[in-house]
VOPAGU-2260 file (C-alpha; in pm, 1 decimal, decimal comma):
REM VOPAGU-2260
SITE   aa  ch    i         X         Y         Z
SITE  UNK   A    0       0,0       0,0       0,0
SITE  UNK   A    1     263,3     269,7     105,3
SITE  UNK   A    2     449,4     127,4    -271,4
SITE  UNK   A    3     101,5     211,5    -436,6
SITE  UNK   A    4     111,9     559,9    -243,7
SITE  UNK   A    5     418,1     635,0    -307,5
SITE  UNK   A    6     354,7     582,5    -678,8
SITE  UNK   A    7      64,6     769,9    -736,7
SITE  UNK   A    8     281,5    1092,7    -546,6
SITE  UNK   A    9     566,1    1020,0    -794,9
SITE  UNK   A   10     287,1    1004,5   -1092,9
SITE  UNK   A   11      84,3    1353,9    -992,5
SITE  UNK   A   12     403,1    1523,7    -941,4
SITE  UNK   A   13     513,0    1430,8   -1296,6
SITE  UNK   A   14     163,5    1525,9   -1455,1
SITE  UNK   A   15     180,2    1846,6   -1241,3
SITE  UNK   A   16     504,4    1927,0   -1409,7
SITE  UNK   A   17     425,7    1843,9   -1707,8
SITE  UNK   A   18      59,5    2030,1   -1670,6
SITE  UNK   A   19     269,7    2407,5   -1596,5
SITE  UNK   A   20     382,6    2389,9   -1977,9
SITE  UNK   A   21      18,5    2265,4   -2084,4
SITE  UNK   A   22    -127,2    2585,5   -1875,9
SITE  UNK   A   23     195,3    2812,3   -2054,6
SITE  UNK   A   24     107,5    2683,7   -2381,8
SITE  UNK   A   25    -278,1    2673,3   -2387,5
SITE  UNK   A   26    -426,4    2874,6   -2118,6
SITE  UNK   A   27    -231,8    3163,3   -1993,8
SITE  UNK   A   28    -346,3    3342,3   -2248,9
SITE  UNK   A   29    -654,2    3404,9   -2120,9
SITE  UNK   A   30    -625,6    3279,8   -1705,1
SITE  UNK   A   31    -361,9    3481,6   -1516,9
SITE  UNK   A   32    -196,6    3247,9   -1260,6
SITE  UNK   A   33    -218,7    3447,0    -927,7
SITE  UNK   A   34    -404,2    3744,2    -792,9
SITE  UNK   A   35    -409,9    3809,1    -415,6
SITE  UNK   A   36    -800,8    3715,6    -316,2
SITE  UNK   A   37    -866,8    4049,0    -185,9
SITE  UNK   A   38    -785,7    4222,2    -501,1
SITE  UNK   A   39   -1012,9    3979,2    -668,1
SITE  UNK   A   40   -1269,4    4041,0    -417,1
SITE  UNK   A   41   -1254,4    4402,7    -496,6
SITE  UNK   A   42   -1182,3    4373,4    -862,3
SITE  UNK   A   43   -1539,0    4170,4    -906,0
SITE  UNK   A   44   -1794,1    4232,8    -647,0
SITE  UNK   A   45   -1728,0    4625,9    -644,1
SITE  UNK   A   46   -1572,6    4687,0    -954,1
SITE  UNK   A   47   -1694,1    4429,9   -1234,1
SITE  UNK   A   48   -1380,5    4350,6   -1386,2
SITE  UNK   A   49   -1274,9    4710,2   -1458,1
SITE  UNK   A   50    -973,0    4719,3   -1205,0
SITE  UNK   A   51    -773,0    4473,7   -1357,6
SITE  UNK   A   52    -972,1    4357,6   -1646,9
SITE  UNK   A   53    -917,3    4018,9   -1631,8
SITE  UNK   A   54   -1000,0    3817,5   -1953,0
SITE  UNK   A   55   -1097,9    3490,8   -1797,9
SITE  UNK   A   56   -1104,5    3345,7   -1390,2
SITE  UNK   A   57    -737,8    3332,1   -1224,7
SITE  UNK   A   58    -589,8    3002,8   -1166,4
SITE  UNK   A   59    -597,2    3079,1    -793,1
SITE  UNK   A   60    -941,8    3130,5    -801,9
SITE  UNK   A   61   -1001,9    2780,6   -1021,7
SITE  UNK   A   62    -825,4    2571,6    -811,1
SITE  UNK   A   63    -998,7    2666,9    -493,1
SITE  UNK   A   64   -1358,5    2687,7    -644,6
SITE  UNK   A   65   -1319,2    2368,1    -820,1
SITE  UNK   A   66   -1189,6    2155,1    -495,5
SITE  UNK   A   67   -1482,8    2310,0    -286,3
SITE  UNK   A   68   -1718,1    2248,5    -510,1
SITE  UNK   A   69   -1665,5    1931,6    -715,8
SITE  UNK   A   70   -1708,6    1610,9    -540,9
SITE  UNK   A   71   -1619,6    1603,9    -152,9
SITE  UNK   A   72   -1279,9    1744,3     -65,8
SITE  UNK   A   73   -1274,5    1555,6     237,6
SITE  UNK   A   74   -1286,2    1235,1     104,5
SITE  UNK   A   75    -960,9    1049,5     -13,9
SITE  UNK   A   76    -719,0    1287,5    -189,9
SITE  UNK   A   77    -647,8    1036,6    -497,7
SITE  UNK   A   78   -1073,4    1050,4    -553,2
SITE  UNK   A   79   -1125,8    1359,7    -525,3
SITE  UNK   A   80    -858,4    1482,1    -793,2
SITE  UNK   A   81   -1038,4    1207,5   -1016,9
SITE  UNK   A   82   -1356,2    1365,6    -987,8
SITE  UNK   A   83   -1153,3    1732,6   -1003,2
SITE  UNK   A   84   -1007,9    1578,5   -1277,1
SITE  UNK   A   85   -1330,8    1482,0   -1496,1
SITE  UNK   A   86   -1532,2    1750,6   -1442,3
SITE  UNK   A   87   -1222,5    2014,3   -1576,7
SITE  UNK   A   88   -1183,9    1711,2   -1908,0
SITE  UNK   A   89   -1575,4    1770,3   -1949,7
SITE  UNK   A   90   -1562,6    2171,4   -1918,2
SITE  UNK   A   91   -1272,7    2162,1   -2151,5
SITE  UNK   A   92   -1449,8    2015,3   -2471,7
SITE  UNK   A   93   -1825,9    2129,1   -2363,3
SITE  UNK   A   94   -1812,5    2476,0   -2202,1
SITE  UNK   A   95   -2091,9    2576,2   -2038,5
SITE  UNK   A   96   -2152,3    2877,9   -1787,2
SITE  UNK   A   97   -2447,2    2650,0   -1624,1
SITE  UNK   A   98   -2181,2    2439,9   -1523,5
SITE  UNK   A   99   -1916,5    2709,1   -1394,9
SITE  UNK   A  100   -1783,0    2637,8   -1016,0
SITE  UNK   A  101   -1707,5    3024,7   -1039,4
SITE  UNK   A  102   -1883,5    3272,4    -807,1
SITE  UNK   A  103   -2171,5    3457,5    -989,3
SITE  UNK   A  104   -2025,9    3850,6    -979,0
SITE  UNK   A  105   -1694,9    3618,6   -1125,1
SITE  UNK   A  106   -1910,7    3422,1   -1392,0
SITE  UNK   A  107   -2135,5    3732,9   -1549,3
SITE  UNK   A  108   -1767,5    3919,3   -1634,6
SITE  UNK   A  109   -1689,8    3677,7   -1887,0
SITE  UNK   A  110   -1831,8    3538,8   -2197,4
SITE  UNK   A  111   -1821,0    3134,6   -2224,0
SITE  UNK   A  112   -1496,2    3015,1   -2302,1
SITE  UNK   A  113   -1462,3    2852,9   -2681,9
SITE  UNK   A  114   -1443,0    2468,7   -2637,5
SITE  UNK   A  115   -1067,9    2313,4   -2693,8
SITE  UNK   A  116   -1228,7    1985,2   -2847,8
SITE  UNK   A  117    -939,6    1898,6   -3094,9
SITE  UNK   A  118    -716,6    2178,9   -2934,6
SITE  UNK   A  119    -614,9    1979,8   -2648,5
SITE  UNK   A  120    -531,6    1627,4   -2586,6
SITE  UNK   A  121    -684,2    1340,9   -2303,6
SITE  UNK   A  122    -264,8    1346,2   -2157,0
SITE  UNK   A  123    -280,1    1739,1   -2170,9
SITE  UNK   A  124    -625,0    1752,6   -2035,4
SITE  UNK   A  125    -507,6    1502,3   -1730,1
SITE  UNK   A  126    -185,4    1693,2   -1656,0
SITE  UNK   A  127    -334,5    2024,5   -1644,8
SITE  UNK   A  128    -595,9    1914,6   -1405,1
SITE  UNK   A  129    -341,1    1759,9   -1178,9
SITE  UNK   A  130    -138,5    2122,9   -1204,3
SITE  UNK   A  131    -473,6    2316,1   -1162,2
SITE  UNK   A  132    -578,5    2096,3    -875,2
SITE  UNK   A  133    -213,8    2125,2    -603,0
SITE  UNK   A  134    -196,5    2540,1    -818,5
SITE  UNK   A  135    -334,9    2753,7    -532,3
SITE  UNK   A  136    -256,1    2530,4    -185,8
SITE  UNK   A  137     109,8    2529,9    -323,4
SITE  UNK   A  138      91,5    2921,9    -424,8
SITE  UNK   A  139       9,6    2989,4     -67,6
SITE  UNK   A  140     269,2    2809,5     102,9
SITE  UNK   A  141     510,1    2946,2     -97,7
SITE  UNK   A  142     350,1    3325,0     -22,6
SITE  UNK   A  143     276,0    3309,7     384,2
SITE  UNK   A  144     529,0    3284,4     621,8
SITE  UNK   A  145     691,7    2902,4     657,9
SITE  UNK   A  146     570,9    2752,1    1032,2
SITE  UNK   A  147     801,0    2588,6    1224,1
SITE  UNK   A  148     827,0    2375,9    1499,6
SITE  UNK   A  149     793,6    2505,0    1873,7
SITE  UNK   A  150    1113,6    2439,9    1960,8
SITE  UNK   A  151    1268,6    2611,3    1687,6
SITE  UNK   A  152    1069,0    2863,3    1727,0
SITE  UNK   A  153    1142,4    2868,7    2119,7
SITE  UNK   A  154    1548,4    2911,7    2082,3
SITE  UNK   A  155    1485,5    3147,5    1809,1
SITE  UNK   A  156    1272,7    3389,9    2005,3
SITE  UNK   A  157    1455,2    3371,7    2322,1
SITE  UNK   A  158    1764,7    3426,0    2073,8
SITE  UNK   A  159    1620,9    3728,5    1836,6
SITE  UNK   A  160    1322,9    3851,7    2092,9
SITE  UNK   A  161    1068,2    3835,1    1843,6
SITE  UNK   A  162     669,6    3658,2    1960,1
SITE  UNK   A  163     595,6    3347,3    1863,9
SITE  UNK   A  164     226,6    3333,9    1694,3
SITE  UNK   A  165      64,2    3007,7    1742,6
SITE  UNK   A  166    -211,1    2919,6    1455,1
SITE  UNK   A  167    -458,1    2607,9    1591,5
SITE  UNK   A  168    -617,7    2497,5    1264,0
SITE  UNK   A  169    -788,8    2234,5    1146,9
SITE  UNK   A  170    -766,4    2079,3     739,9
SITE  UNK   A  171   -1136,4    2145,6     671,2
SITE  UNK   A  172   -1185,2    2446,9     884,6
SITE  UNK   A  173   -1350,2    2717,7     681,2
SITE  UNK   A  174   -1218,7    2998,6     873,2
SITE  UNK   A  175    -908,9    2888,2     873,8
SITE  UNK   A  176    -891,6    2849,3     519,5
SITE  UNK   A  177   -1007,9    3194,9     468,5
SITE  UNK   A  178    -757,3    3299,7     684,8
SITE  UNK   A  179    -485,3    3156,0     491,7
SITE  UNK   A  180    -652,5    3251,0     193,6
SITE  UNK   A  181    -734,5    3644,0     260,7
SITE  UNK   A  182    -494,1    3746,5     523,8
SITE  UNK   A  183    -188,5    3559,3     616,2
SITE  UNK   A  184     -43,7    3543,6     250,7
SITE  UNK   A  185    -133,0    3927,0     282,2
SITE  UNK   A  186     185,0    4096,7     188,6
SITE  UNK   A  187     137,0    4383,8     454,1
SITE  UNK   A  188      92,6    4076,3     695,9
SITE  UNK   A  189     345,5    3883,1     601,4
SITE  UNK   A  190     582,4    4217,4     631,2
SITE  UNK   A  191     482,5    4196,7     991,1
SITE  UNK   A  192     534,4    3830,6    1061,3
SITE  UNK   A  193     859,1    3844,6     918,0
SITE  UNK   A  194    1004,7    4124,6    1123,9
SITE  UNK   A  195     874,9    4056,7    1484,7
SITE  UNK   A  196     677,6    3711,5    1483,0
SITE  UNK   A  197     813,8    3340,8    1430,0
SITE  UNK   A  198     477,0    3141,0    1335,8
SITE  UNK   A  199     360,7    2762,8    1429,2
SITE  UNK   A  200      88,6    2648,1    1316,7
SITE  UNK   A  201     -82,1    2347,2    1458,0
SITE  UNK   A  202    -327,1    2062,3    1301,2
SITE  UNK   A  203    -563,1    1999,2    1643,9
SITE  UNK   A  204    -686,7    1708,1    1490,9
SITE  UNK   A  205    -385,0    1541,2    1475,0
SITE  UNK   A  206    -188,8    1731,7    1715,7
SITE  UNK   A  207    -190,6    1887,7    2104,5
SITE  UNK   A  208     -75,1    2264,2    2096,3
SITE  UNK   A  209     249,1    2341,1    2317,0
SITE  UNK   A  210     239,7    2479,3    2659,5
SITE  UNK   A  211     -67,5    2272,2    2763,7
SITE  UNK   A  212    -251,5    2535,7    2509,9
SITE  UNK   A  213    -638,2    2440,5    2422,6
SITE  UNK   A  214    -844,6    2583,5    2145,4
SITE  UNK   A  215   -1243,6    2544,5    2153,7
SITE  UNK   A  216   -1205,6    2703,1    1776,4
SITE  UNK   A  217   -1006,6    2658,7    1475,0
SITE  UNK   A  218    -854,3    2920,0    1403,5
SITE  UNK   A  219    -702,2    3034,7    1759,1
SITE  UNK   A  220    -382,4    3262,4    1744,5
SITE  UNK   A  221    -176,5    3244,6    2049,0
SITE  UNK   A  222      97,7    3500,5    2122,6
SITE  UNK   A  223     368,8    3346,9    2377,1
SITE  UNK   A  224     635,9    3539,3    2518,7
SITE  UNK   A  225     909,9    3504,0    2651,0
SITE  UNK   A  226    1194,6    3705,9    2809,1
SITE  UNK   A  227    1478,7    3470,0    2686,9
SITE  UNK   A  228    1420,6    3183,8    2944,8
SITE  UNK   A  229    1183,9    2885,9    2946,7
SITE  UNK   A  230    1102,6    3019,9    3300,9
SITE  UNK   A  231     922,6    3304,7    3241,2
SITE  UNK   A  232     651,8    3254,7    2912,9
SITE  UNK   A  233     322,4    3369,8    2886,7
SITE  UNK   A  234      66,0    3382,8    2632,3
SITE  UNK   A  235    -186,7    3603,3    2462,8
SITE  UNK   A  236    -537,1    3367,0    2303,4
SITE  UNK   A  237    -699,4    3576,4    1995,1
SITE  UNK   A  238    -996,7    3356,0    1885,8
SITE  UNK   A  239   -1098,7    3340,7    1530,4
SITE  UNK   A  240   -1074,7    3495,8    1184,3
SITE  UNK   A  241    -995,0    3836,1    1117,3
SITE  UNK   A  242    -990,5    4092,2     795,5
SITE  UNK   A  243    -682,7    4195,9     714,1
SITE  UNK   A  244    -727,2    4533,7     877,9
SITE  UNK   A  245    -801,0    4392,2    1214,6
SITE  UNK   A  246    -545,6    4147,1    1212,0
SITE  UNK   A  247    -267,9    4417,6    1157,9
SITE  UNK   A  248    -425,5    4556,9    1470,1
SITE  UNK   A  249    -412,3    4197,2    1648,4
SITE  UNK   A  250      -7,9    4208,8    1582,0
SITE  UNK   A  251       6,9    4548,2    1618,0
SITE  UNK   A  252    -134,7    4496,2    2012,7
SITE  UNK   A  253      67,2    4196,2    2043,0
SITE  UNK   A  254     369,9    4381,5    2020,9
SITE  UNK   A  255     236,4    4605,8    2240,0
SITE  UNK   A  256     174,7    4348,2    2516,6
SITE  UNK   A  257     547,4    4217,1    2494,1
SITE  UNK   A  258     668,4    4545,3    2574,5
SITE  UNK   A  259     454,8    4575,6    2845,1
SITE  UNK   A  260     550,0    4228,8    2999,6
SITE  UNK   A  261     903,0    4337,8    3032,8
């Protein structure tokens, strides 16, 4: 079984490869790869399309829509790109804005896309999926700031005085996802994180959070300090998910509270 795994890993990350030059060649013509989701928030609920006139949905914005909304994302990974995978082969050769996964104030900016029947082939078709599918969860790790682990981020605090932040999140947490989403690949945010925060982020459902830390929510941010011994740490709990705006303001009072503790 872990053979079979391993396989299928090797198999997706060849197809993914390979699907980048099918999206160069044949679609980013017309589907920009990435646009932060607030801009697109702006650019189509407030502005129909005329702030950055996009000719056709981003591939960000695909590759989430189209894992919420076809099949079951929490079911097995390997079925649910299958079923990812079909309903993108279908679209392909019978466009139809009936079928669209897109948001409506996304769908009524564009015109129905011309069908790529004979343009496109069943091996281009399966490795573009693949790419489109792993496109925006990979885009966002690359964007936020890398976690680490608490002990890392333990010496490294006590060593550079900068807060630890503390994300407890869950895999199919909507908040949480809109926090990743909307906020923490933020570039504004991630300034801030960069400069005075080390971040850890913890799966609950697989995991207990450090320090004998509970969350009754996903997300919970915890702020620990620490004064550059393990004697002396305390913690600040911020429940929930935030705009952008506020969650400057979170970190902003954060900082705030460290220079207090000293």
């Amino acid at each position: 079984m872990k053979v079979l795994g391993a396989m299928i890993v090797i198999i997706v990350s060849i197809f993914a490869s390979d699907g980048e030059k099918v999206y160069e060649k044949k679609c980013a013509s017309c589907h920009e790869a990435f646009v932060p989701v607030e801009k697109l928030m702006k650019n189509f609920k407030e502005m129909n399309n005329t702030m950055l006139h996009l000719k056709a949905p981003t591939l960000n914005q695909l590759s989430f829509r189209l894992k919420q909304q076809i099949g079951d994302p929490r079911r097995d990974e390997d079925i649910h790109r299958m079923e990812v995978s079909a309903f993108i082969a279908d679209y392909l050769l019978y466009p139809n804005k009936d079928k669209s996964v897109c948001m409506r104030d996304v769908i009524n900016a564009f015109d129905t896309m011309p069908s790529m029947k004979g343009k496109i082939s069943n091996d281009e078709i399966e490795a573009v999926s693949q790419y489109i599918y792993s496109y925006e969860e990979h885009m966002l790790r690359q964007k936020r700031i890398k976690p680490e682990s608490f002990e890392n981020a333990l010496r490294r605090a006590q060593k550079e005085d900068k807060i630890i932040m503390i994300e407890a999140t869950a895999p199919h947490c909507h908040y949480c996802i809109k926090m990743n989403r909307e906020v923490l690949t933020e570039p504004e945010v991630v300034s801030v994180l960069q400069k005075d925060f080390i971040v850890v982020s913890v799966d609950v459902s697989q995991k207990s959070l450090p320090l004998g830390l509970n969350a009754s929510m996903t997300p919970t941010f915890f702020f620990v300090f620490t004064d550059g011994t393990n004697e002396n740490v305390k913690t600040k709990r911020i429940p929930g998910a935030w705009n952008k705006e506020d969650f400057l303001e979170i970190l902003k009072e954060a900082k705030k509270a460290k220079r207090k503790k000293r």
